[in-house]
C-alpha positions as CSV (number, residue, x, y, z in Angstrom):
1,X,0.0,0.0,0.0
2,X,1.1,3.4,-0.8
3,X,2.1,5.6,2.1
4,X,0.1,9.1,2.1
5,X,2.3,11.9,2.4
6,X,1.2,15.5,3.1
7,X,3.5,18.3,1.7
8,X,3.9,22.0,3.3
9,X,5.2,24.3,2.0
10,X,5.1,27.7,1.1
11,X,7.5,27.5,-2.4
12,X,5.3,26.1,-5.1
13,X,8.3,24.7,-6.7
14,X,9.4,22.9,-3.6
15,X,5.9,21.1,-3.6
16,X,6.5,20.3,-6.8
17,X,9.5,19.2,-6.5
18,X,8.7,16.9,-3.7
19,X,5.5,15.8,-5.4
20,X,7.7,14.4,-8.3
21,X,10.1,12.5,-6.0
22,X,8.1,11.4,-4.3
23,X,5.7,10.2,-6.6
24,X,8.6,8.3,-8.3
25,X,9.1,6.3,-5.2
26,X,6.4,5.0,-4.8
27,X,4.7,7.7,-2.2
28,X,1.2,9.2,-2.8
29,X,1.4,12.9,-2.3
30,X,-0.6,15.9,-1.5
31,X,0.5,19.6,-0.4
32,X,-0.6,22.4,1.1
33,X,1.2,26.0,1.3
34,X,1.1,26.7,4.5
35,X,0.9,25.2,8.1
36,X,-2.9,26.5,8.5
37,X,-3.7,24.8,5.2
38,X,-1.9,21.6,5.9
39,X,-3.2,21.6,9.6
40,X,-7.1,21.5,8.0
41,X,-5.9,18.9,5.2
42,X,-4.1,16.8,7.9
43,X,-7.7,17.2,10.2
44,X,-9.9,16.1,7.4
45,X,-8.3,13.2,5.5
46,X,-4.8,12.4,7.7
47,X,-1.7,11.4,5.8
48,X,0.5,8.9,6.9
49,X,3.8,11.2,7.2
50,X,3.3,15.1,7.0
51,X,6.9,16.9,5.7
52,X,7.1,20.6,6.9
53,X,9.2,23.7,5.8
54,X,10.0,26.2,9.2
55,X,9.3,29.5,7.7
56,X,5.8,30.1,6.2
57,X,3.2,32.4,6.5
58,X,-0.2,32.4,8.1
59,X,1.5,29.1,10.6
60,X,5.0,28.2,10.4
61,X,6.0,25.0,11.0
62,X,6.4,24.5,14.4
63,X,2.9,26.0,15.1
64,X,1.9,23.2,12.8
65,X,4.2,20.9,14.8
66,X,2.6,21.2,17.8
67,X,-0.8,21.3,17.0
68,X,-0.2,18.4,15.6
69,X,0.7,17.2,18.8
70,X,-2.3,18.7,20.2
71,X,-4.4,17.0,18.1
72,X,-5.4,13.8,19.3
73,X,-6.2,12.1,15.5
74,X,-2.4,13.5,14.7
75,X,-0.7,13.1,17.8
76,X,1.2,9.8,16.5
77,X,1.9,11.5,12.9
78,X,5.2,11.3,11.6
79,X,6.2,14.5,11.1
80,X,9.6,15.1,9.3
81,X,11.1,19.1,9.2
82,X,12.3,19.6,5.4
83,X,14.1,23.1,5.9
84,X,17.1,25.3,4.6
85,X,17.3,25.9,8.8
86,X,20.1,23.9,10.3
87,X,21.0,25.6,13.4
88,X,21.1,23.4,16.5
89,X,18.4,26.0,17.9
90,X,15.8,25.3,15.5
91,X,16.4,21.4,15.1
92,X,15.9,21.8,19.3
93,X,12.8,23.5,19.0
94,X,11.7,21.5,16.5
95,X,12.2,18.2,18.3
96,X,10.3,19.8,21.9
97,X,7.6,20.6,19.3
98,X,7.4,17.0,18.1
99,X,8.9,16.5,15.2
100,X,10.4,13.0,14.2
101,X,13.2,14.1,12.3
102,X,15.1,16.9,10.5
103,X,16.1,17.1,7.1
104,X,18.4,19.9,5.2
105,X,17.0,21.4,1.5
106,X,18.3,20.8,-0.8
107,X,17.0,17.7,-0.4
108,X,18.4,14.0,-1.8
109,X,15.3,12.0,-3.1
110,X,16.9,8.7,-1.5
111,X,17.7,10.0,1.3
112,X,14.4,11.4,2.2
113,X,12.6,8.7,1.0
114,X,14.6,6.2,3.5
115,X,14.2,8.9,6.2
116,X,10.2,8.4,5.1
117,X,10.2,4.3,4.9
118,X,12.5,4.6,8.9
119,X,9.3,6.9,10.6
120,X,6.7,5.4,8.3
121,X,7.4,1.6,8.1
């Protein structure tokens, strides 16, 4: 069965982008461009894994994060933090918001899609 993969991010290129990866490895996907947006599309029809950017407007992504984490239907969510960020500071907050795991754009489409298959057996 194809894992279901929620997208956020604010760059339409970078949803694209990770749309066509993805897709190529085997991983249904569906985006939204900000954390608000992908908070409601996570609410209504949950995904398997949710992949977040940091800086968005509207809700960023560890607003997102941790209502998320709030939520009880998405408390368990895999949520992975795709992000040109990489200081120490944000991967902290990140993690005491809840997310599973970190990863640095640019991205490498194995990479994230064995990051995906460890959280999201």
């Amino acid at each position: 069965m194809s894992r279901r993969i929620l997208a956020v991010d604010d760059s339409p290129s970078m949803r694209m982008l990770l749309k066509a990866s993805l897709t190529a490895q085997g991983f249904t996907v569906c985006s939204a461009e900000d954390g608000e947006q992908g908070l409601a599309a996570a609410r209504s029809d949950p995904p398997d894994l949710i992949i977040t950017d940091i800086n968005m407007p509207v809700m960023d992504g560890f607003q997102l994060i941790e209502a998320a984490r709030a939520d009880a239907a998405l408390r368990t969510l895999p949520i992975l933090v795709l992000s040109t960020e990489f200081s120490d500071d944000k991967k902290s907050r990140a993690r005491q918001a809840g997310a599973t795991g970190w990863i640095t754009k640019p991205f490498d489409a194995d990479k994230l899609a064995a990051a995906i298959r460890r959280v999201c057996p």
